[in-house]
PDB file as gemmi writes it, atoms N, CA and C in Angstrom:
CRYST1    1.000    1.000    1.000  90.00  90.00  90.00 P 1                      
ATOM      1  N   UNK A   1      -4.290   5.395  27.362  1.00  0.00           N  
ATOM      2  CA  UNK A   1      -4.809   4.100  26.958  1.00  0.00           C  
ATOM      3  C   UNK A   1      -3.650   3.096  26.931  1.00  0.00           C  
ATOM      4  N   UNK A   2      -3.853   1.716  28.045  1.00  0.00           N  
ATOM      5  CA  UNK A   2      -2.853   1.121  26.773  1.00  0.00           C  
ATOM      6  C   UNK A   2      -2.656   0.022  26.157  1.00  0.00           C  
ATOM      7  N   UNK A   3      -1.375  -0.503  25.903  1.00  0.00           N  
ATOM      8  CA  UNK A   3      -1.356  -1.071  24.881  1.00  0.00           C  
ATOM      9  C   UNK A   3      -2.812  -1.751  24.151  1.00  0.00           C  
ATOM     10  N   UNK A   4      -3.374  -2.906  25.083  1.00  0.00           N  
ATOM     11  CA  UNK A   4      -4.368  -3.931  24.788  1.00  0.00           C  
ATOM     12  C   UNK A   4      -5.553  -3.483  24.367  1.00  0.00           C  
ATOM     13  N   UNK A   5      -5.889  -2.025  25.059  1.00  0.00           N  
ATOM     14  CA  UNK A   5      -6.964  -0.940  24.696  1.00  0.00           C  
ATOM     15  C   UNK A   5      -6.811  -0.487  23.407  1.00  0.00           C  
ATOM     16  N   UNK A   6      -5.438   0.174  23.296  1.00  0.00           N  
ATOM     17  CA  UNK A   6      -5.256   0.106  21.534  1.00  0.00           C  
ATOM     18  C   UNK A   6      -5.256  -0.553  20.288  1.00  0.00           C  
ATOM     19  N   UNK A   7      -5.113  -1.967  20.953  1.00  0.00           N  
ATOM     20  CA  UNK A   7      -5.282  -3.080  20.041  1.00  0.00           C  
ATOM     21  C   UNK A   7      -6.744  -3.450  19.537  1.00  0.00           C  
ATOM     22  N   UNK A   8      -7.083  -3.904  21.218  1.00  0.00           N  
ATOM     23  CA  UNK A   8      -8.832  -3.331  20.681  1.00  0.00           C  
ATOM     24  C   UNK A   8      -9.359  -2.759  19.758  1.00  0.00           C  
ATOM     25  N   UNK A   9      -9.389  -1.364  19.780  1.00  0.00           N  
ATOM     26  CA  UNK A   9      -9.805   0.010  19.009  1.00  0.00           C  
ATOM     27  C   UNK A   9      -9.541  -0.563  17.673  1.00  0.00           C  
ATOM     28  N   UNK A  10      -8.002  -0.628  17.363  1.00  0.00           N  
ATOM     29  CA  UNK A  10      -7.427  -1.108  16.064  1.00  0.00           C  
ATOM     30  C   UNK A  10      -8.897  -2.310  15.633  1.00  0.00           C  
ATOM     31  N   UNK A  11      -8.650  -3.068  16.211  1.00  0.00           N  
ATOM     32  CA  UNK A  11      -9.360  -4.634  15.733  1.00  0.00           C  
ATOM     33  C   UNK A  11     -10.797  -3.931  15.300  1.00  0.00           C  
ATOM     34  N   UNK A  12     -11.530  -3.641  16.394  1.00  0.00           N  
ATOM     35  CA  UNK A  12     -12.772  -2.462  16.291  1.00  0.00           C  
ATOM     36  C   UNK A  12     -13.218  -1.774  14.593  1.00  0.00           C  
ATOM     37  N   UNK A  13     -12.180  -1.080  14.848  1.00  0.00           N  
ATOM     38  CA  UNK A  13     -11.945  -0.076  13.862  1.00  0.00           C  
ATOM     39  C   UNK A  13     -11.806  -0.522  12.163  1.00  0.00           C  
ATOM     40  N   UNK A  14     -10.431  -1.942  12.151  1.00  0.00           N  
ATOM     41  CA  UNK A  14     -10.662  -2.932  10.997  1.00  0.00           C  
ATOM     42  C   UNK A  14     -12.333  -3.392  11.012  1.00  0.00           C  
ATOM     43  N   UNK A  15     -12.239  -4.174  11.571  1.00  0.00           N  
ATOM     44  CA  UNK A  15     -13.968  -4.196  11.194  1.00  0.00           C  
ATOM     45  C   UNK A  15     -14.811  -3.949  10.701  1.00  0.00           C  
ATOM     46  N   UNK A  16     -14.660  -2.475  10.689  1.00  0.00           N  
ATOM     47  CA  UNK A  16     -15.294  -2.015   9.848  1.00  0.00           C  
ATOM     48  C   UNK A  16     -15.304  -1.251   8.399  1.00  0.00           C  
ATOM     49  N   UNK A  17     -14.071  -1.863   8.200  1.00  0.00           N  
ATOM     50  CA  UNK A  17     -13.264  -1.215   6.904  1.00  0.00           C  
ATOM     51  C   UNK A  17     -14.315  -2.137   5.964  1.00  0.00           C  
ATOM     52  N   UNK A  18     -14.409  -1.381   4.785  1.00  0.00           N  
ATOM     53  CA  UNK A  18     -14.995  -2.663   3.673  1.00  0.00           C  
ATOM     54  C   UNK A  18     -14.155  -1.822   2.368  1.00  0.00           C  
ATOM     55  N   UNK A  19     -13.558  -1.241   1.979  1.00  0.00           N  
ATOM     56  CA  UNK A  19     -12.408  -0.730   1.043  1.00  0.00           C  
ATOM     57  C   UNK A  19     -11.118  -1.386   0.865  1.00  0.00           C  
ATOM     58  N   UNK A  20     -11.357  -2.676  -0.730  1.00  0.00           N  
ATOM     59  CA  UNK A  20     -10.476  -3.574  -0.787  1.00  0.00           C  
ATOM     60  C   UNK A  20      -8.632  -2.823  -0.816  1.00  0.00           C  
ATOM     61  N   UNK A  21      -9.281  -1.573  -1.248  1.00  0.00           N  
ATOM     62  CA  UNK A  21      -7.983  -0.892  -1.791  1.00  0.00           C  
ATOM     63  C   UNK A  21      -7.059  -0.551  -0.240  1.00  0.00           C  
ATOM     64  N   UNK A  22      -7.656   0.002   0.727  1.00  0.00           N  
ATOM     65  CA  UNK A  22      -7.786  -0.166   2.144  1.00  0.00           C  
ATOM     66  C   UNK A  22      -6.797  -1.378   2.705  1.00  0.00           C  
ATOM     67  N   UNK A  23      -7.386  -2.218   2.436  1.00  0.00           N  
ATOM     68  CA  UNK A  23      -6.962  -3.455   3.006  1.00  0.00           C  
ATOM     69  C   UNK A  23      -5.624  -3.723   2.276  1.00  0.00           C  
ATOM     70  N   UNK A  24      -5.713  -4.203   1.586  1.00  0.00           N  
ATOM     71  CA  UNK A  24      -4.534  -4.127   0.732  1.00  0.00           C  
ATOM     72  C   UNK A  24      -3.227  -3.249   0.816  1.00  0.00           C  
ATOM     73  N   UNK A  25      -3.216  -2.041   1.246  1.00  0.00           N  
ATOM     74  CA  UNK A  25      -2.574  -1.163   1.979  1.00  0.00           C  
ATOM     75  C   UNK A  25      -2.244  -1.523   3.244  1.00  0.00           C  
ATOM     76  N   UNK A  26      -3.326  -1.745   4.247  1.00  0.00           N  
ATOM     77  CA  UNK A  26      -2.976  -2.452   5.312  1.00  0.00           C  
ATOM     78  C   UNK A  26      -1.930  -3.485   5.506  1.00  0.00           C  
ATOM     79  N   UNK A  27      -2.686  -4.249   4.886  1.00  0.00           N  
ATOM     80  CA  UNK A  27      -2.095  -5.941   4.568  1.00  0.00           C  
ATOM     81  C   UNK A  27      -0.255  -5.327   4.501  1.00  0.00           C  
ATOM     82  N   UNK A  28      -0.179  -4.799   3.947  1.00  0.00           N  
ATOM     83  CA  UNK A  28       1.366  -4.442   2.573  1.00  0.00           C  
ATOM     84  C   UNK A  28       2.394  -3.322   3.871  1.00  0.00           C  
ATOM     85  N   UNK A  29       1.538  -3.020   5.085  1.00  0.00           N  
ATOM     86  CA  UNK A  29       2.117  -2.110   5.652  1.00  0.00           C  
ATOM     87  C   UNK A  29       2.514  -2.834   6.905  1.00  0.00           C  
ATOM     88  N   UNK A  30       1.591  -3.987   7.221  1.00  0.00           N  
ATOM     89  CA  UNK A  30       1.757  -4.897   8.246  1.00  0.00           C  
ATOM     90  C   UNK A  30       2.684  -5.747   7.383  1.00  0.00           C  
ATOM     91  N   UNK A  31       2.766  -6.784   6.268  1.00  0.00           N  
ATOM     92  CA  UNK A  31       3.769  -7.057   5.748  1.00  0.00           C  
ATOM     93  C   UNK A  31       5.536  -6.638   6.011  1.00  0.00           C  
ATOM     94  N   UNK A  32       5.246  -5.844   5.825  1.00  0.00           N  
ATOM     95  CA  UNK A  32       6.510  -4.870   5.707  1.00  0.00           C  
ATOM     96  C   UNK A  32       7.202  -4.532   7.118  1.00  0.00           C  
ATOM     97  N   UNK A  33       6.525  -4.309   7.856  1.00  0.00           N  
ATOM     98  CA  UNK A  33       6.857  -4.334   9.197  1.00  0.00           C  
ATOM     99  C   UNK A  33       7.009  -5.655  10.471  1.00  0.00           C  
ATOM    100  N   UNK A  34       6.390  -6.489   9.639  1.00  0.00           N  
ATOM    101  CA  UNK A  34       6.890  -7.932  10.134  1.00  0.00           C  
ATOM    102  C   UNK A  34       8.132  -8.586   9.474  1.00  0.00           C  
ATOM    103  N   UNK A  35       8.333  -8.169   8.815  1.00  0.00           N  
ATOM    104  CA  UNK A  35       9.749  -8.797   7.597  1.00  0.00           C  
ATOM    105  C   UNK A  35      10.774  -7.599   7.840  1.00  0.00           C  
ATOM    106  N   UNK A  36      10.927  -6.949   8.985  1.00  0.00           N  
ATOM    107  CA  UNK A  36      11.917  -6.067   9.097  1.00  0.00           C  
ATOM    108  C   UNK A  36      13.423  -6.909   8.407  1.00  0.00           C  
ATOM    109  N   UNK A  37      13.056  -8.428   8.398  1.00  0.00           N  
ATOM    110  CA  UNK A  37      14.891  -8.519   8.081  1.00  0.00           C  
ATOM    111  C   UNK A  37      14.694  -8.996   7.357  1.00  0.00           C  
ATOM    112  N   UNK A  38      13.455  -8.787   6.041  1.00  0.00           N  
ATOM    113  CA  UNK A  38      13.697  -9.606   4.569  1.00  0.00           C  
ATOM    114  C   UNK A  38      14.683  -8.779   3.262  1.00  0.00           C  
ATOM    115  N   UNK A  39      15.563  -9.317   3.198  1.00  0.00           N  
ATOM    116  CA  UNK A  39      16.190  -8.837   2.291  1.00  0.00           C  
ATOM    117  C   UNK A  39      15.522  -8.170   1.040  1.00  0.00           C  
ATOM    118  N   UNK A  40      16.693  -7.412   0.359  1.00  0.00           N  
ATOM    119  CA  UNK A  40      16.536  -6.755  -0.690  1.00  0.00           C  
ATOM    120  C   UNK A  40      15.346  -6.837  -1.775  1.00  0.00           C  
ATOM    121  N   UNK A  41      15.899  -7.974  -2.161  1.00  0.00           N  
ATOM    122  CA  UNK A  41      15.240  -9.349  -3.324  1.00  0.00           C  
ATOM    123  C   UNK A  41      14.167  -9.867  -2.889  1.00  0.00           C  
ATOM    124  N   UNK A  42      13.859  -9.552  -1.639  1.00  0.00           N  
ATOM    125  CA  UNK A  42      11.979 -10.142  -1.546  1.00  0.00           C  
ATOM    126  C   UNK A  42      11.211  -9.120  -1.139  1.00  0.00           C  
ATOM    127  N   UNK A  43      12.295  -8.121  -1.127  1.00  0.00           N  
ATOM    128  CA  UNK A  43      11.554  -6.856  -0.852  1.00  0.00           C  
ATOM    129  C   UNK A  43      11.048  -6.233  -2.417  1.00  0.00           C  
ATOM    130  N   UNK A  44      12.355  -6.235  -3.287  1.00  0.00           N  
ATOM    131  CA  UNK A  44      11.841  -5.708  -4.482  1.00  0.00           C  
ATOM    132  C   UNK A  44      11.071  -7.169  -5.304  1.00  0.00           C  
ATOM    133  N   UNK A  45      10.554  -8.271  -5.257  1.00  0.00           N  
ATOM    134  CA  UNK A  45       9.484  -9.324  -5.599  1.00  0.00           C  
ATOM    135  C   UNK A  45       8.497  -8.339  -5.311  1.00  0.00           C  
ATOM    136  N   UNK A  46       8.119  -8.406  -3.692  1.00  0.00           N  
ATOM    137  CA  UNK A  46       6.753  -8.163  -3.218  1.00  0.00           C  
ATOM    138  C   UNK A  46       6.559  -6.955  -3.993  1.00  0.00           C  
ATOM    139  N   UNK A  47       7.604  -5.589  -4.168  1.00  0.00           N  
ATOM    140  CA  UNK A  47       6.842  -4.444  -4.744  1.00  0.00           C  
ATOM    141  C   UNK A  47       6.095  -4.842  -6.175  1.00  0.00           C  
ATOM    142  N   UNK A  48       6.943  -5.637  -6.829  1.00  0.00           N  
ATOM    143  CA  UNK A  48       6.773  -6.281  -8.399  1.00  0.00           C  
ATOM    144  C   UNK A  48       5.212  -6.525  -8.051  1.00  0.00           C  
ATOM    145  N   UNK A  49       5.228  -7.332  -7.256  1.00  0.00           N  
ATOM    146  CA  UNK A  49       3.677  -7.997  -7.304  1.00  0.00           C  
ATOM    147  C   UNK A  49       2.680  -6.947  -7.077  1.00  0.00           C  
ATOM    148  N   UNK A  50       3.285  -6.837  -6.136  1.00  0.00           N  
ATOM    149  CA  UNK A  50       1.887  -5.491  -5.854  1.00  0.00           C  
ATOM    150  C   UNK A  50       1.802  -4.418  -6.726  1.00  0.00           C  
ATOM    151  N   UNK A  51       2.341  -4.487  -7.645  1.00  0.00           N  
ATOM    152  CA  UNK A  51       2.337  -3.547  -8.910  1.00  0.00           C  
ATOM    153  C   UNK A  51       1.711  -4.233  -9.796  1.00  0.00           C  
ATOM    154  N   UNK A  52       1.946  -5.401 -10.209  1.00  0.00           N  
ATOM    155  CA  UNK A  52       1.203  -6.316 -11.284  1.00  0.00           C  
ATOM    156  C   UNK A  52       0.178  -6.110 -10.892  1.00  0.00           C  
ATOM    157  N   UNK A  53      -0.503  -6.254  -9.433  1.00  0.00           N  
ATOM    158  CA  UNK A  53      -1.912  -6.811  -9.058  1.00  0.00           C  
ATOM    159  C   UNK A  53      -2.291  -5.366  -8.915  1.00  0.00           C  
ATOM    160  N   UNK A  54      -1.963  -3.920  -8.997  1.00  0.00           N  
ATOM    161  CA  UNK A  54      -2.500  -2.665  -9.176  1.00  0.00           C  
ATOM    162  C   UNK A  54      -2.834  -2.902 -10.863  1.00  0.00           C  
ATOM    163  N   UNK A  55      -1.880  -3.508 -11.652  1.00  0.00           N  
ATOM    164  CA  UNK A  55      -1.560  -3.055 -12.989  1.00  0.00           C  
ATOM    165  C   UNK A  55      -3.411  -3.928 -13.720  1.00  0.00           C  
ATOM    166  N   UNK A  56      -3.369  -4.987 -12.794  1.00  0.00           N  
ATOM    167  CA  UNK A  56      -4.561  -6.096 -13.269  1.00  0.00           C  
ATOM    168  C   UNK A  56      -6.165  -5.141 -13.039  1.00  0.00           C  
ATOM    169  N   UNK A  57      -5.942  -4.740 -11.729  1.00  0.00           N  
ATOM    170  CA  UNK A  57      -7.302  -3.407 -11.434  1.00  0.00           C  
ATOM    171  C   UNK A  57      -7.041  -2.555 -11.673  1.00  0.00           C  
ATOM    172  N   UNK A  58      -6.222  -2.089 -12.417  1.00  0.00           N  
ATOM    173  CA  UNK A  58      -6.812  -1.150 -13.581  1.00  0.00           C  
ATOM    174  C   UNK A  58      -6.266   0.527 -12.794  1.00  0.00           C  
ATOM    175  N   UNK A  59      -5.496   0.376 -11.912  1.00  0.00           N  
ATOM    176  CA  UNK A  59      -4.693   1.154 -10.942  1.00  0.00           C  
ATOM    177  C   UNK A  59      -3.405   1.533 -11.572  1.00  0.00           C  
ATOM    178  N   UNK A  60      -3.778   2.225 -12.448  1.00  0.00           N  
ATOM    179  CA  UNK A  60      -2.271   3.081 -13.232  1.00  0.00           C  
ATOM    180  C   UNK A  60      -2.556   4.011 -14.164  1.00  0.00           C  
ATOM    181  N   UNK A  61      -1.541   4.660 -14.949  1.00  0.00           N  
ATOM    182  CA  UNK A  61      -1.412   5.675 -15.205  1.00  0.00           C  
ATOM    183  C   UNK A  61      -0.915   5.358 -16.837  1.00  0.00           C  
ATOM    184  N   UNK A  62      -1.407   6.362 -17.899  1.00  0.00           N  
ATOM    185  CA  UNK A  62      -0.814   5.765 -19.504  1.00  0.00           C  
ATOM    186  C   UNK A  62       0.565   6.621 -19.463  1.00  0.00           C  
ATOM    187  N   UNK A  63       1.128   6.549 -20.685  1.00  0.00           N  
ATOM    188  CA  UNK A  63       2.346   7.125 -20.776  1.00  0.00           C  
ATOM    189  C   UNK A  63       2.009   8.825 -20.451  1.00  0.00           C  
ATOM    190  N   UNK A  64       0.896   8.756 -21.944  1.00  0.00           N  
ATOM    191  CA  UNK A  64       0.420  10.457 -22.161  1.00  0.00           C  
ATOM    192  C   UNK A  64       0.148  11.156 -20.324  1.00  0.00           C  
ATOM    193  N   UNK A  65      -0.556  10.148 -19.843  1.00  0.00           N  
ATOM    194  CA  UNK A  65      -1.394  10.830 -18.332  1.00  0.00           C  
ATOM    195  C   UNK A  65      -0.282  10.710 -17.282  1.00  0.00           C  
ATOM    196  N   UNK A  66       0.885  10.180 -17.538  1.00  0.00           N  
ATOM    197  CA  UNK A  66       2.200  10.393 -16.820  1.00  0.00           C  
ATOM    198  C   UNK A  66       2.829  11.497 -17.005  1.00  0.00           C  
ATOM    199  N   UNK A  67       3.255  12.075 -18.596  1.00  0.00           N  
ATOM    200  CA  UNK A  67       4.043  13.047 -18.658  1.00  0.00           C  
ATOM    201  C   UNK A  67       3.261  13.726 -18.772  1.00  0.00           C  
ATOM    202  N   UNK A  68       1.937  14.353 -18.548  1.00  0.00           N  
ATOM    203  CA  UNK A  68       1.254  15.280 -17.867  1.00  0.00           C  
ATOM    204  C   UNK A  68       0.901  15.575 -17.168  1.00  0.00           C  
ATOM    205  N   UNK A  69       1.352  14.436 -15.744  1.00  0.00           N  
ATOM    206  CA  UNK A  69       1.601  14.904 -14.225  1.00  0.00           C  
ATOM    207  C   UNK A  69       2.715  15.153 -14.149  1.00  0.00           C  
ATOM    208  N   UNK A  70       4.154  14.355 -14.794  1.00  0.00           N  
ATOM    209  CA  UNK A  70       5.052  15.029 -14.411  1.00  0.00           C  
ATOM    210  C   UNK A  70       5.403  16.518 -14.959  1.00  0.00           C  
ATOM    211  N   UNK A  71       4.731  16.679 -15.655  1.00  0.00           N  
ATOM    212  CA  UNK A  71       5.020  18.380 -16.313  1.00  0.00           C  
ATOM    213  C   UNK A  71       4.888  19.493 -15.197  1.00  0.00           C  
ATOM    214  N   UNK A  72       4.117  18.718 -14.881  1.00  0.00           N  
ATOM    215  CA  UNK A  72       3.178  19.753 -12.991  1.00  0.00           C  
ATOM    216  C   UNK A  72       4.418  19.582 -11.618  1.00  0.00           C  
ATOM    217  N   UNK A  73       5.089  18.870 -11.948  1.00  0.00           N  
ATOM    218  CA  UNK A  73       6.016  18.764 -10.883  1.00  0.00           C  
ATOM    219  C   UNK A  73       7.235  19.585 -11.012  1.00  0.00           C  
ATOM    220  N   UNK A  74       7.302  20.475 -10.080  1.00  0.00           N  
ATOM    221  CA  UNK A  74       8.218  21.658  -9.753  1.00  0.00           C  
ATOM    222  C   UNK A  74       7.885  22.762 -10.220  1.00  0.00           C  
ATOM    223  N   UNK A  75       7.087  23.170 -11.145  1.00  0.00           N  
ATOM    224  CA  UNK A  75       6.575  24.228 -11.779  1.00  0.00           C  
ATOM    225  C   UNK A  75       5.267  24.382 -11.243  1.00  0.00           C  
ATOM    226  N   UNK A  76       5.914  25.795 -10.112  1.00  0.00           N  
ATOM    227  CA  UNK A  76       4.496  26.320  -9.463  1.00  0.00           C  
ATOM    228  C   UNK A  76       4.747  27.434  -9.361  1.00  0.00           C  
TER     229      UNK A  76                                                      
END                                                                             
């Protein structure tokens, strides 16, 4: 296939996404890969934000439900 065929598909394929959480991922992955030369400091902003705006929907974890995943880590 190429390139323009793949682009297609891609475009296609968005389309039919309807999963804000989805998009948002998207968005943050295309971000990131267009700003190959954004420095440090707008790199660690954007994570800030996109953490606030997880922290606002309700996309996190309490202290207690933290150190009881990390308890699970390495011990298997």
């Amino acid at each position: 296939m190429d390139i323009q065929a793949e682009i297609n598909w891609i475009h296609q394929e968005i389309d039919k996404v309807k999963d804000p959480s989805f998009v948002e991922k998207l968005k943050h992955l295309l971000q990131s890969i267009n700003n190959t030369a954004i420095d440090s400091d707008a790199a660690y902003n954007l994570d800030i934000e996109n953490a606030l705006e997880n922290i606002k929907k309700g996309n996190f974890y309490t202290e207690d439900q933290a150190k009881e995943i990390a308890k699970k880590w390495g011990r298997k």
